[in-house]
N, C-alpha and C positions, 0 to 999 in steps of 0.2 A: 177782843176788839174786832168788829165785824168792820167791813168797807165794800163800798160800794165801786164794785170793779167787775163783776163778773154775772150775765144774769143764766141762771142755769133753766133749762126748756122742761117744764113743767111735767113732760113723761120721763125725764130723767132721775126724780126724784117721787114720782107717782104719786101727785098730792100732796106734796109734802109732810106725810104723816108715817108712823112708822108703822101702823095695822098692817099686818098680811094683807093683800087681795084673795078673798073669800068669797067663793061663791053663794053663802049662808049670809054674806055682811050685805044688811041692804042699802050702807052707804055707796056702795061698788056698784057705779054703776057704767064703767069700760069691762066689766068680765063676763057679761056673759052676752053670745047671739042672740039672734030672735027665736032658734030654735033648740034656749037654752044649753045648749056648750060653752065649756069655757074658750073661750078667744086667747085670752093669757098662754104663752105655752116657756115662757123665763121666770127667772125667778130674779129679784135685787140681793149679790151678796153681801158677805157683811160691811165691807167698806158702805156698800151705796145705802144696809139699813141704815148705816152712823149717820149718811149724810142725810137721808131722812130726818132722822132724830134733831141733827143739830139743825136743819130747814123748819122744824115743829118750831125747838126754842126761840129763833131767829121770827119766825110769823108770829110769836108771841110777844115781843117786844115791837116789831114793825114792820108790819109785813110787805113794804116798801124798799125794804133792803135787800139784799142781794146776798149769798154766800163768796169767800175769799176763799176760792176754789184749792188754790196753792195753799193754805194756811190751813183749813179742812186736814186736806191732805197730810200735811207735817204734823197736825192734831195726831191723827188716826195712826200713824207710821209711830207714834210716840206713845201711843197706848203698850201696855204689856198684852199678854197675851189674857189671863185672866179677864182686863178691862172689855178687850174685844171679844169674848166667849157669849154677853149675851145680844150683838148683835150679829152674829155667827148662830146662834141659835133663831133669832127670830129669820134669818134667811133658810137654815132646815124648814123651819113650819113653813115658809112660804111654799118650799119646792115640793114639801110633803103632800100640803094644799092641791096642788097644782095634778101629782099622782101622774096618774097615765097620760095625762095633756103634755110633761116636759116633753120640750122637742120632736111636738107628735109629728106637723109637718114634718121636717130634717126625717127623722125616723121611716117615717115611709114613702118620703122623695130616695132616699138608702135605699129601701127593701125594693122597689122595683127597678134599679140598675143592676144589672150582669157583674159576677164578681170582676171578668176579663175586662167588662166598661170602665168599670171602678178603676182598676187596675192601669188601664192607658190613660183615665184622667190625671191620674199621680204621675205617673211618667211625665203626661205634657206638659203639669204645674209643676212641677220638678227641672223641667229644660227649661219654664220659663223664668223661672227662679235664679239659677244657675246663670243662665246666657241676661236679665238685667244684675247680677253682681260682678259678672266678667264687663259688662257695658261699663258700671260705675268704677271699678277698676280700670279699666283705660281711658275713662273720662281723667281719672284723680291724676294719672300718668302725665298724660294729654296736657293737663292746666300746670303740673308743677315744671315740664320741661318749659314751656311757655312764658309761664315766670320767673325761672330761671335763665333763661337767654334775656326777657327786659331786664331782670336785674343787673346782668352783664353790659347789658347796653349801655343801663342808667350810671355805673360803675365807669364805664368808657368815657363817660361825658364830663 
C-alpha cells in the first residue's frame, strides 16, 4: 500500500533508479565536471539502494505518488539480513565506482590541518557538546521545578 504523504527530493534517491552512478554510464549525467572528474564523492547505502529500488517500482505503477517514507522504512528494518545483502552489494559497486573520489574533498580539507589544529578543534566540539547537555540539563531541571510549584498552586485552589 503506497500513500501519498511524503514527497522525498529527487537527489535523495538519485533518480530514482537503482544503477550505480558510473562514470562509463552515459545516462549519468550529474557525475562528471567539465574537466571530466567525478563530482560524486558519496556513495547511497543499502537502506537508500532499497529505496531506490522501491521509487523504480513505485514510478512504475505512478509515478505521481509519493514513497510512505515511515513504511519504507519498517519494510527495510524487516528484511533478514540475507534479503538486504544484494542492496548492500550494489552500495560496495557504487563506493567501488567512486575509488579515490570517496571523500576526496574531507580527505584533503584533513591532510592540510596541523595534527595540534586537529586536536583543539575536538577539544572545542567536545566543550561545546558537553556545556549544550549540561544547558538541556538545567533547562529539564528548570521546567520540572516550575511545574511542580503550579501543580502545588493548582492543588491549593
Amino acid at each position: 500500500v503506497y500513500h501519498k504523504t511524503v514527497k522525498v527530493p529527487a537527489d535523495w534517491v538519485a533518480g530514482g533508479t537503482n544503477v550505480p552512478i558510473d562514470k562509463d554510464n552515459p545516462s549519468c549525467t550529474d557525475c562528471e565536471g567539465s574537466d571530466g572528474e567525478l563530482l560524486k564523492q558519496g556513495y547511497a547505502n543499502g537502506h537508500l539502494q532499497f529505496l531506490r529500488y522501491k521509487r523504480s517500482q513505485l514510478d512504475q505503477l505512478d509515478p505521481k505518488l509519493t514513497l510512505d517514507l515511515v513504511q519504507v522504512r519498517a519494510e527495510w528494518e524487516g528484511l533478514s539480513e540475507s534479503d538486504r545483502e544484494p542492496f548492500r552489494k550494489l552500495a560496495q559497486e557504487e563506493k567501488d565506482i567512486l575509488g579515490d573520489n570517496f571523500k576526496k574533498d574531507y580527505r584533503e580539507k584533513i591532510s592540510q590541518i596541523s595534527p595540534e589544529e586537529r586536536k583543539r578543534r575536538k577539544i572545542e566540539s567536545d566543550r561545546k557538546y558537553r556545556l549544550k547537555i549540561k544547558e538541556e540539563n538545567a533547562r529539564k531541571v528548570t521546567e520540572e521545578k516550575f511545574c511542580a510549584v503550579k501543580f502545588e498552586e493548582i492543588l491549593e485552589k
